[in-house]
C-alpha positions as CSV (number, residue, x, y, z in Angstrom):
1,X,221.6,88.5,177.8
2,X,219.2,86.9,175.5
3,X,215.7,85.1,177.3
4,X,217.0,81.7,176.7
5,X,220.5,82.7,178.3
6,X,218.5,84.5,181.4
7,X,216.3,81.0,181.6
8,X,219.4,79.0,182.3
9,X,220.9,81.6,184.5
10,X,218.1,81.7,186.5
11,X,218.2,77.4,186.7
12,X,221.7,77.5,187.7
13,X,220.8,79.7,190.6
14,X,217.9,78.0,191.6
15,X,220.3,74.7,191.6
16,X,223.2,76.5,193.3
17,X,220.3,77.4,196.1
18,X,219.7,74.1,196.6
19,X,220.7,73.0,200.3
20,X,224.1,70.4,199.7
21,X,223.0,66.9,201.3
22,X,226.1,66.5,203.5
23,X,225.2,62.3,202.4
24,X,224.6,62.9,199.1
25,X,226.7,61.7,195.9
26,X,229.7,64.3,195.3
27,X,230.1,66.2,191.4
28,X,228.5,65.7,188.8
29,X,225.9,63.5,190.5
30,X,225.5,65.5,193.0
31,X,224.9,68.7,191.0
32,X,222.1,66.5,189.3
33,X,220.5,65.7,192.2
34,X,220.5,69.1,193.5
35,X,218.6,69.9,189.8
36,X,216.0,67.5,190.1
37,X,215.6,69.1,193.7
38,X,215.0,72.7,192.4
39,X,212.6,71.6,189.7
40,X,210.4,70.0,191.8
41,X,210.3,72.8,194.4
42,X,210.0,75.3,191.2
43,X,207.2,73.8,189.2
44,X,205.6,72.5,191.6
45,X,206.2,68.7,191.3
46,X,205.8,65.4,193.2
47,X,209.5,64.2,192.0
48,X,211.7,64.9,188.7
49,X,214.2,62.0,188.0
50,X,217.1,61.9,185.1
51,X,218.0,58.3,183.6
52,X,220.7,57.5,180.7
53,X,219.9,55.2,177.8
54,X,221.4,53.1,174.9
55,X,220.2,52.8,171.5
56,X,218.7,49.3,172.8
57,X,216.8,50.6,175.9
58,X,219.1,47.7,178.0
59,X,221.9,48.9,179.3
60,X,220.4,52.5,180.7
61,X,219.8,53.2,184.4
62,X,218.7,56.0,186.5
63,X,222.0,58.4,187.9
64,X,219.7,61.1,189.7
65,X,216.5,62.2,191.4
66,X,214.7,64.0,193.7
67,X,213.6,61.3,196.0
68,X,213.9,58.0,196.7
69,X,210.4,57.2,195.4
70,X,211.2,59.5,192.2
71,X,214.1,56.9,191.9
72,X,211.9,53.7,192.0
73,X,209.5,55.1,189.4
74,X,212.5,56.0,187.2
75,X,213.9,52.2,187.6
76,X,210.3,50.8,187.1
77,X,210.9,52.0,183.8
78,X,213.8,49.8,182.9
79,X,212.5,46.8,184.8
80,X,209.2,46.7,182.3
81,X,211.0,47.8,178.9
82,X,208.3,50.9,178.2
83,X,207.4,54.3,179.4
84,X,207.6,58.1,178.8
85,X,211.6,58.3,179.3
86,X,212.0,55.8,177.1
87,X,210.1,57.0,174.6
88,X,211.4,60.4,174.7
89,X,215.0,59.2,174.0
90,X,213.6,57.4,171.5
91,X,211.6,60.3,169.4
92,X,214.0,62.9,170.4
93,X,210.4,64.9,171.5
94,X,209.1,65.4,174.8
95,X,206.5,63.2,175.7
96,X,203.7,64.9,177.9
97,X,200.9,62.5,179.9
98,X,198.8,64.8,182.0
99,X,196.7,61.4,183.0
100,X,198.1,58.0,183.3
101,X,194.7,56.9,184.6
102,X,193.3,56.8,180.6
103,X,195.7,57.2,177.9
104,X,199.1,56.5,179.4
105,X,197.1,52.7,180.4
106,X,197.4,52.4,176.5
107,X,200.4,54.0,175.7
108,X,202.2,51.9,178.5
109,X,199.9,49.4,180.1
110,X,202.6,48.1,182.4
111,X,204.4,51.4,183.4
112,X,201.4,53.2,183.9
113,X,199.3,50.7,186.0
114,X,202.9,50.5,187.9
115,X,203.3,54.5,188.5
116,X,199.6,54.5,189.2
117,X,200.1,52.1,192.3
118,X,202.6,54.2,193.1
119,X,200.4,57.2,193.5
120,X,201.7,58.9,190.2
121,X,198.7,60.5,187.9
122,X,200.5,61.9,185.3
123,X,204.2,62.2,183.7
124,X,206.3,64.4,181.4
125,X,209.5,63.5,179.9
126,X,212.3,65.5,178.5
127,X,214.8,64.1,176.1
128,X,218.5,64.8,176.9
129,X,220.4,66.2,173.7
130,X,222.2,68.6,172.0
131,X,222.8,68.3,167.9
132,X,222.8,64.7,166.9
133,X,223.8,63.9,170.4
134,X,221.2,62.2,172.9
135,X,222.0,60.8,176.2
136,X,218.4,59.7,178.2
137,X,215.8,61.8,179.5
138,X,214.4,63.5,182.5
139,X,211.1,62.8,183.5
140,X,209.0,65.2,186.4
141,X,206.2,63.3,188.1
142,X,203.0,64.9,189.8
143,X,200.3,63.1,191.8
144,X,197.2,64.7,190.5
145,X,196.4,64.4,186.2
146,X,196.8,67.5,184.7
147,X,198.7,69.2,181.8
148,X,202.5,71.3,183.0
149,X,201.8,74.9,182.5
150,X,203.4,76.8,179.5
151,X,205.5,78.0,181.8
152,X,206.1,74.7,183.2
153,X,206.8,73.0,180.1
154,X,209.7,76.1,179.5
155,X,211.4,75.4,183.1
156,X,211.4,71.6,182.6
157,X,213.2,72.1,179.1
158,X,215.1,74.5,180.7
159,X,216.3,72.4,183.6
160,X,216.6,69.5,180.7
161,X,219.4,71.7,178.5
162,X,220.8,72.5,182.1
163,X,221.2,68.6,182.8
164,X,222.4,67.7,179.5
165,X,225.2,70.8,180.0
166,X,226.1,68.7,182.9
167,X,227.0,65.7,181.4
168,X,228.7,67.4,178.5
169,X,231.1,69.5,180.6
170,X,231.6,66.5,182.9
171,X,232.5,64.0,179.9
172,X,234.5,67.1,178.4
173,X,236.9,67.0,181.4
174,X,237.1,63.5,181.6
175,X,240.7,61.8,180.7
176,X,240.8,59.6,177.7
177,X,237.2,60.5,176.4
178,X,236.1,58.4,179.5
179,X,233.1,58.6,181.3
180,X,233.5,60.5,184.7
181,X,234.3,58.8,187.3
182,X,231.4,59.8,189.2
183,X,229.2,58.5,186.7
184,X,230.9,55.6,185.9
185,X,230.5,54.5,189.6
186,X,226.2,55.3,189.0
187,X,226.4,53.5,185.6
188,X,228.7,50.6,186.8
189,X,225.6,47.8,186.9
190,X,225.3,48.9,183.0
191,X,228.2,46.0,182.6
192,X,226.4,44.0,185.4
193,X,223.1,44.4,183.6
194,X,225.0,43.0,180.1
195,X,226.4,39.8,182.3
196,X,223.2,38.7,183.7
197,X,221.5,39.1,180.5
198,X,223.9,36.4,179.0
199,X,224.0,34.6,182.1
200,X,220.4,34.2,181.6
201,X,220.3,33.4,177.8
202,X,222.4,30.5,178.1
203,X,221.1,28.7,181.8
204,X,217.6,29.2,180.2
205,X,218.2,28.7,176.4
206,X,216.6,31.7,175.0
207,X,217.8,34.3,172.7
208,X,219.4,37.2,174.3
209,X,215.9,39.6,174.0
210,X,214.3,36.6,175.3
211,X,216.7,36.6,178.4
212,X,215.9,40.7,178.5
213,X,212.6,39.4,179.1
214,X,212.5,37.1,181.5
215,X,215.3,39.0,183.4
216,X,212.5,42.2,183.6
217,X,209.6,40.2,184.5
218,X,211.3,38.8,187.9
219,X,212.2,42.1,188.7
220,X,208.9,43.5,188.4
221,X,207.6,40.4,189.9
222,X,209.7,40.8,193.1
223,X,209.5,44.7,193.2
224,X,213.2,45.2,192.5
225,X,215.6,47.0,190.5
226,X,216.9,45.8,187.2
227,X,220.5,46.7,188.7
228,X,220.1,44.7,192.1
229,X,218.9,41.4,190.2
230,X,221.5,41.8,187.9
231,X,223.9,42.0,190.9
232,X,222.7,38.5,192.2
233,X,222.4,36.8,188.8
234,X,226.1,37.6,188.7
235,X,227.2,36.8,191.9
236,X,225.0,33.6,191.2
237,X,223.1,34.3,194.4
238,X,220.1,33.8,191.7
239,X,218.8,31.3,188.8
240,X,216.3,32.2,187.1
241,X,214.2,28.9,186.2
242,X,213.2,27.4,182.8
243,X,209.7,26.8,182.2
244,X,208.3,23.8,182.7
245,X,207.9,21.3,180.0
């Protein structure tokens, strides 16, 4: 067994250890929440999150983490358009921010004000690929600034390749080249999140990047998830307002 193949061995078993929330989501989803679990036990952590993307950063969404705080940080992401999973898709490099306090406030002055009032200090973020392929990122949060360990930084790319296995073997055995249906059920507001965002473009009169916009800053605004607005722009519990003349 080579070290990289006794590194993933080791990750599985520290995953299969993980005590089965009898409340929990079932499969795929399930095994993912049970990783993000077991790395933040392992390194220590505060919370480790996994989110998918899309090429435009609009249509991704958060479909497992360790907590439901880890969760909100994850989703804070996608309500404010920045931050280090996004940028980790995006360069296909991890992106490491031992202190948000100083240069992540530059890097991402929105996130990291955001995941500092959340009691968040620092952030590291883990693309999810394999080859050409990329799928999102998963991000481990701690509460004090400070840089992962070597060894740290080898378990969370570790655990990353574990995640990304996940999704591959789960998509593998879907029927059709569909997306499993347990993920389809944690990606379902993707389509919801489309909607709204045309709903909003033409009741406002913006472009659609425009309407991306505005859609994020109520969110933010009213401390909610992009999904959960999108849900009431579409049921049209929700109007978002045109500016005054």
């Amino acid at each position: 067994m080579t070290a990289s193949q006794g590194r993933l061995a080791h990750a599985n078993q520290l995953i299969d250890d993980e005590p089965t929330d009898p409340h929990g989501a079932p499969g795929t989803i399930g095994r993912l929440e049970r990783l993000c679990t077991a790395l933040t036990r392992s390194l220590p952590a505060t919370g480790v999150g996994v989110s998918l993307l899309t090429e435009d950063h609009q249509g991704g969404g958060t479909v497992a983490a360790s907590s439901a705080a880890s969760r909100r940080l994850e989703e804070l992401q996608f309500s404010l358009g920045e931050g280090p999973c996004i940028d980790a898709y995006t360069s296909r490099r991890p992106v490491l921010e031992p202190d948000l306090t100083t240069h992540g406030m530059r890097r991402w002055p929105g996130y990291a004000r955001a995941a500092c009032d959340h009691g968040v200090q620092a952030v590291f973020a883990f693309p999810l690929q394999v080859g050409a392929a990329r799928v999102g990122a998963l991000d481990v949060y701690r509460v004090e600034p400070g840089s992962l360990t070597a060894d740290g930084l080898t378990q969370a790319v570790t655990f990353a390749e574990v995640a990304m296995g996940l999704l591959v073997d789960g998509q593998d055995g879907a029927p059709d080249g569909r997306t499993i249906t347990d993920l389809d059920d944690a990606l379902a507001y993707r389509l919801e999140v489309y909607q709204a965002q045309g709903m909003v473009m033409v009741d406002l009169g913006v472009t659609i990047d425009e309407a991306m916009a505005r859609f994020r800053g109520h969110a933010y605004a009213e401390g909610r998830p992009v999904s959960d607005v999108a849900r009431d722009i579409v049921a049209g519990r929700l109007r978002l307002k045109r500016d005054a003349p």
